[in-house]
C-alpha positions as CSV (number, residue, x, y, z in Angstrom):
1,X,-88.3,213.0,16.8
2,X,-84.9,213.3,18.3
3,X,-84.1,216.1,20.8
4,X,-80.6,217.3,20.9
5,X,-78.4,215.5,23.3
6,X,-75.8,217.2,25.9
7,X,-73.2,217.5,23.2
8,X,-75.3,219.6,21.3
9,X,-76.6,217.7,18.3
10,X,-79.2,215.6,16.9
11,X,-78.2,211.5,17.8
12,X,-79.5,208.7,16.4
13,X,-76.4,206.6,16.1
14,X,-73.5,206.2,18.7
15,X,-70.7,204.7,19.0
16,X,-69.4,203.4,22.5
17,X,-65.5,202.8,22.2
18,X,-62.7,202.4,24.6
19,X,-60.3,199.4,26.0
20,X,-61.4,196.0,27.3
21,X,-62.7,196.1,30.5
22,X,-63.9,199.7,30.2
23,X,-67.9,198.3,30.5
24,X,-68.9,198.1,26.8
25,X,-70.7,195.0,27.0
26,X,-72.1,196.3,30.5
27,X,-74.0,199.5,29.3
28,X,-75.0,197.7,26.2
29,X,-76.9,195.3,28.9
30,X,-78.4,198.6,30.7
31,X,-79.7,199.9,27.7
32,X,-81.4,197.2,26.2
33,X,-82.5,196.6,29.7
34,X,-84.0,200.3,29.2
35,X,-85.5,199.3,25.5
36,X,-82.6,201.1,23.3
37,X,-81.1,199.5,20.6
38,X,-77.7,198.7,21.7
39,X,-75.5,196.6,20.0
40,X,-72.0,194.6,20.9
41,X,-69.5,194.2,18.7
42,X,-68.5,191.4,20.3
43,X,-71.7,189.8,19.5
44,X,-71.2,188.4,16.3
45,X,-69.8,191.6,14.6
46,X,-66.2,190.6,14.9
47,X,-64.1,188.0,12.7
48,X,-60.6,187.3,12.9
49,X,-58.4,189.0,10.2
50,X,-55.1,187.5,9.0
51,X,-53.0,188.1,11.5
52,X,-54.7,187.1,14.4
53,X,-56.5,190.4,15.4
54,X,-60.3,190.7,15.9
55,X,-61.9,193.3,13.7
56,X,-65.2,194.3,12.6
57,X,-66.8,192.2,10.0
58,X,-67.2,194.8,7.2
59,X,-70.4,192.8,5.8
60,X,-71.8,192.7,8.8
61,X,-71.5,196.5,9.7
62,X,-71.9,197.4,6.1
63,X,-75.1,195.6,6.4
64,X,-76.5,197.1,9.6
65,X,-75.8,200.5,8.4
66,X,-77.3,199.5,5.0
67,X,-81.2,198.9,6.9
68,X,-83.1,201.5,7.0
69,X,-83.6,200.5,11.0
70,X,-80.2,202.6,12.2
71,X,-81.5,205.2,14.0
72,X,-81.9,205.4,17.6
73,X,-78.9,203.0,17.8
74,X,-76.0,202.4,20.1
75,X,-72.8,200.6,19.0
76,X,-70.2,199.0,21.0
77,X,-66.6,198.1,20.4
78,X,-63.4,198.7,19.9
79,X,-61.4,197.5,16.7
80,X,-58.6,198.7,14.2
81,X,-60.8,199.6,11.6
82,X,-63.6,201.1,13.7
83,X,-62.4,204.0,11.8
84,X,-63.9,203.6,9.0
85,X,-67.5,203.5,10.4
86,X,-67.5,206.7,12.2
87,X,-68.6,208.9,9.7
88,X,-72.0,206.6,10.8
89,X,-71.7,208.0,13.8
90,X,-73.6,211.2,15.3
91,X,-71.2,211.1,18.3
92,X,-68.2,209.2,19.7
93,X,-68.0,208.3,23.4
94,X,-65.3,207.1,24.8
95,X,-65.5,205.2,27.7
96,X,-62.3,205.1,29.8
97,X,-60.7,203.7,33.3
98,X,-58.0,203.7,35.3
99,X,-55.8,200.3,34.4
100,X,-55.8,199.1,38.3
101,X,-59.5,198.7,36.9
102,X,-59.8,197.4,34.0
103,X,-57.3,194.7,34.8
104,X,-59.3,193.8,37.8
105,X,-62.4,193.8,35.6
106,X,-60.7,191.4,32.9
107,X,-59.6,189.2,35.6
108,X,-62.9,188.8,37.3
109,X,-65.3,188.6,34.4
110,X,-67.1,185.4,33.0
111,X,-68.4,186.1,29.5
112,X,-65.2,187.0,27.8
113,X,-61.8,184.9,28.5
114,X,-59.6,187.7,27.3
115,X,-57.2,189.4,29.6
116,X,-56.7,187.3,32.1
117,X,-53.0,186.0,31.4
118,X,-50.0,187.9,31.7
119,X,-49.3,188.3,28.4
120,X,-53.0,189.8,27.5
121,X,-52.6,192.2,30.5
122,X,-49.2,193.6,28.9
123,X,-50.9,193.7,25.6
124,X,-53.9,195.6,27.4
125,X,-51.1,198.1,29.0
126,X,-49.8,198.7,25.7
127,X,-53.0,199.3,24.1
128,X,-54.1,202.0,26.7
129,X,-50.7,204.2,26.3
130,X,-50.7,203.8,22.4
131,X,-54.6,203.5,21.4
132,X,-56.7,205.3,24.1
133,X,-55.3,209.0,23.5
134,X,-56.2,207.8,19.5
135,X,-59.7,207.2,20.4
136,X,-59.5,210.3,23.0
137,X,-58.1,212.2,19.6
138,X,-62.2,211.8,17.5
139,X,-64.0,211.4,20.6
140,X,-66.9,213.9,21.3
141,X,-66.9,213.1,24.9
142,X,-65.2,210.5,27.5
143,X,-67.0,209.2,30.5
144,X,-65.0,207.5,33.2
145,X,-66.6,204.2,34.1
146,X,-64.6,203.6,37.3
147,X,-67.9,204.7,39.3
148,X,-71.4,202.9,39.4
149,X,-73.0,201.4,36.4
150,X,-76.1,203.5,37.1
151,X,-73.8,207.4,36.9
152,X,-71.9,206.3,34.1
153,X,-75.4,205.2,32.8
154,X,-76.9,208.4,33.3
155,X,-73.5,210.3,31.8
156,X,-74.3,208.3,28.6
157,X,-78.0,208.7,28.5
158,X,-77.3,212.4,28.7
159,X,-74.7,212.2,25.5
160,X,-77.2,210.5,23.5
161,X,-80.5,211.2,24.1
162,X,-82.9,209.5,21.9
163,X,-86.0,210.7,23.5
């Protein structure tokens, strides 16, 4: 049985959003770590559309959220038609950081070659002035990630408590 989280309802699915380098793929580590389901989009639930952008595969997603083995599960991504998922969603967190951050994050990180030339980092500047403050806009709560995995861990655990 699920308890009511933080934000005041019952979770069983949620949806971690919010620019690259926010730490996504990062918590979804922590929490499997911890035994939650946790799932990145970036693992397989992407494909590249016709012009070159990387959005969710539709069968895939449609398929997950198709099993009757959704609840209790934690989703992570950010895509342009995320959109039409969220009404999957009990809650929408998004995860946000100052760019200084992420752009250090991108730069230094191994398992993801994205953001580390010029023209991805301007691309990454444009995305946080013109899509951020549209995810800000459905989410049901932010949490900063500029601190240590195991606060912003906590913060997230406390949004969606599946206990």
């Amino acid at each position: 049985m699920n308890r009511r989280s933080e934000y005041g309802t019952t979770v069983k699915r949620a949806l971690l959003t919010g620019m690259s380098g926010t730490g996504k793929s990062t918590l979804v580590a922590a929490l499997t770590a911890l035994g939650h389901r946790a799932i990145d989009t970036d693992d397989g639930y992407c494909v590249e559309a016709s012009n070159g952008e990387w959005v969710w595969d539709e069968q895939r997603m449609d398929a997950l959220f198709a099993t009757s083995d959704v609840a209790n599960l934690v989703v992570a991504g950010c895509a342009s038609n995320q959109g039409q998922y969220y009404d999957h969603f009990d809650i929408v967190i998004l995860l946000s950081a100052p760019i200084d951050v992420l752009i250090t994050r991108l730069e230094r990180r191994t398992n993801n070659p994205f953001g580390k030339s010029e023209d991805e980092q301007r691309q990454v500047r444009r995305d946080l002035a013109l899509i951020e403050p549209r995810l800000r806009a459905i989410a049901h709560a932010e949490v900063a990630t500029n601190r240590p995995l195991a606060e912003v861990l906590d913060d997230v655990l406390r949004l969606v408590d599946f206990s």
